[in-house]
C-alpha positions, -999 to 999 in steps of 0.1 A, spaced: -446 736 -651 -445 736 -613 -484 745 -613 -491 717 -629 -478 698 -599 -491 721 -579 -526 712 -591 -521 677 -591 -509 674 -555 -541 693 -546 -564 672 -565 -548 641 -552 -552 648 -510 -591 662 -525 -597 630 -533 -576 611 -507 -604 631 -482 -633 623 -500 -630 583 -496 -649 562 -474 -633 563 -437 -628 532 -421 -652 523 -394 -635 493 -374 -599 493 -360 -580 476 -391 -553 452 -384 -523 466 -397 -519 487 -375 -524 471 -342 -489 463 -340 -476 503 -339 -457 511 -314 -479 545 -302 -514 531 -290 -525 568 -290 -522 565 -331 -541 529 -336 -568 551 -312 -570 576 -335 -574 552 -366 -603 538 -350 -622 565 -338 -619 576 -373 -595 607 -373 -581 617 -399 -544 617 -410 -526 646 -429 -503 629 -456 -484 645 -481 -493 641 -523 -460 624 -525 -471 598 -496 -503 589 -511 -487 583 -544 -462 558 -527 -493 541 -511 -508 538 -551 -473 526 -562 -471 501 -536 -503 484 -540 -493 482 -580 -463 466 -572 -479 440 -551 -502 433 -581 -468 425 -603 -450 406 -572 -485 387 -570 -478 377 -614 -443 369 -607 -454 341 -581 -481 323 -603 -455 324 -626 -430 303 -603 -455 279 -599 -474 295 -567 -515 287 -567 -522 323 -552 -556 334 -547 -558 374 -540 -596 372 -541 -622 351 -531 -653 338 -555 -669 370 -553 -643 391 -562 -637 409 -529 -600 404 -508 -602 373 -484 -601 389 -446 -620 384 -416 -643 404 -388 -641 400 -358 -654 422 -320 -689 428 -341 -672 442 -371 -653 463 -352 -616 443 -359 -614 436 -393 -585 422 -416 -577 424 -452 -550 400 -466 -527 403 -498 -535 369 -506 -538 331 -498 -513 302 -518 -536 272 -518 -509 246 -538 -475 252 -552 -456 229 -571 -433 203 -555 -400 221 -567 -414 253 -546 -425 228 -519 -388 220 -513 -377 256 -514 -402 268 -486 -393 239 -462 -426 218 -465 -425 179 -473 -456 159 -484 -487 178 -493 -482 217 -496 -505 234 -469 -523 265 -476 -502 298 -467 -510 336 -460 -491 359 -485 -484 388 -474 -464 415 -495 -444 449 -489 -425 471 -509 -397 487 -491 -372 512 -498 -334 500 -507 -325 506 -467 -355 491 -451 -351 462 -475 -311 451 -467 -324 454 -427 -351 430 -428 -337 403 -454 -306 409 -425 -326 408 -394 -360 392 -402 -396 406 -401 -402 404 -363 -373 427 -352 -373 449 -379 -413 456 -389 -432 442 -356 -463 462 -374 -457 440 -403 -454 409 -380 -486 416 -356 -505 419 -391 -497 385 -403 -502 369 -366 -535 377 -365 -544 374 -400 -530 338 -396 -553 333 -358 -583 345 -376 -584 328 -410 -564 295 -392 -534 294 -409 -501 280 -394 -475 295 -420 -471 326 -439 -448 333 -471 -439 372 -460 -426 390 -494 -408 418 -496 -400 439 -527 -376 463 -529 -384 492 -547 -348 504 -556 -332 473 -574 -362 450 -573 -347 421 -555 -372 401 -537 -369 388 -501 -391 356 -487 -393 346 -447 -414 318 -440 -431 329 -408 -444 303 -390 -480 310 -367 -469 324 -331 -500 320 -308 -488 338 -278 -478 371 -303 -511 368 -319 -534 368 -287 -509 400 -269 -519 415 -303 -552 407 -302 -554 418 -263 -540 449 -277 -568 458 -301 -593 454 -273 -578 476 -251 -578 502 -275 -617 494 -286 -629 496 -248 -606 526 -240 -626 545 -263 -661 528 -257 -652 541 -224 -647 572 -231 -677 579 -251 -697 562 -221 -683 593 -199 -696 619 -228 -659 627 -233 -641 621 -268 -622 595 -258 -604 579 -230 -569 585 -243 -543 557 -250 -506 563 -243 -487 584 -268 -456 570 -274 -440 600 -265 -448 631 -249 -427 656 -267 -440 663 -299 -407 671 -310 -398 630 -309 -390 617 -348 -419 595 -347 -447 623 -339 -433 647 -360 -434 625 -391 -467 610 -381 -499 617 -398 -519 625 -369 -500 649 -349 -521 678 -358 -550 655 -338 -530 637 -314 -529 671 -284 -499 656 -269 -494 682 -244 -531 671 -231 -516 643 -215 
């Protein structure tokens, strides 16, 4: 029976390699803490990840979809597509910053209205959803979103500049008891413009680069020993050539 996993696990990074690259620097990951990586996602490198990874990515985004149910059945007006049936998001840089959010609440009753801290008329809000294991989970309803996941909170600062929200209702789903945690994030415009500086740094680095016939010009790794936690578990070390710095 093991070949049958086997076989599965090489159909599924087949067909993981056969989809569409991105060709724009996508906004959640502007907010990592290795500028060499969000490089390498722009320039359109790709990342090694296991079977087991890509069917975490799969269950996430169907757990989202349930989180997403479980709202509207609170009483939450959340819109995860716009009239034509595509994710609301934004481009930016000549398509080459783009966004893609989990969702928008438009209304909410008044019941939920008390519960998120807003008085009179409810105000349109980002949603924005994760599913986190049962450790990740306890730190951030602990902590809060910006010290724990800073990628996580860069993503919703700029989806929140761009599409000119001031609040966003941050969800997090944990995958191991299925409790849910909420932090109302409020807009940040000094975080969102670093961020945003951030992305441009990266796009000219390698607009530079390519204007000197060279691959790139290379953005700081975060470290320089590829034997450092965060390379060796990352999905572009094979591409990253650390000891080229």
């Amino acid at each position: 029976m093991q070949r049958i996993n086997k076989i599965l696990d090489a159909k599924i990074i087949e067909h993981h390699k056969q989809q569409k690259k991105r060709d724009y620097l996508g906004v959640s990951s502007i907010g990592d803490d290795c500028l060499r990586k969000v490089q390498l996602q722009y320039e359109g490198k790709e990342a090694e990840f296991s079977a087991s990874t890509l069917r975490t990515f799969d269950i996430g985004h169907c757990l989202e979809d349930l989180v997403a149910g479980w709202l509207r059945i609170a009483g939450f007006d959340l819109k995860t597509k716009n009239e034509n049936g595509e994710q609301f998001g934004f481009s930016t840089a000549e398509g080459r910053i783009k966004g893609h959010v989990d969702g928008i609440i438009c209304a909410f009753t008044e019941e939920l209205a008390s519960a998120v801290q807003e008085t009179g008329q409810a105000s349109r809000l980002l949603w924005e959803c994760k599913t986190l294991n049962h450790k990740s989970w306890q730190e951030t309803a602990k902590k809060g979103l910006m010290l724990t996941k800073p990628i996580y909170f860069a993503q919703v600062q700029l989806y929140m500049a761009y599409l000119d929200l001031e609040q966003c209702l941050f969800t997090a789903l944990n995958k191991d008891t299925s409790e849910l945690y909420f932090e109302l994030i409020p807009f940040d415009s000094e975080a969102a413009q670093k961020y945003s500086d951030r992305a441009v740094q990266v796009i000219q680095a390698s607009a530079l680069g390519e204007r000197r016939s060279q691959n790139n010009e290379k953005m700081p790794c975060i470290s320089a020993d590829p034997s450092f936690f965060k390379c060796k578990m990352c999905g572009f070390r094979n591409v990253c050539r650390i000891k080229g710095n």
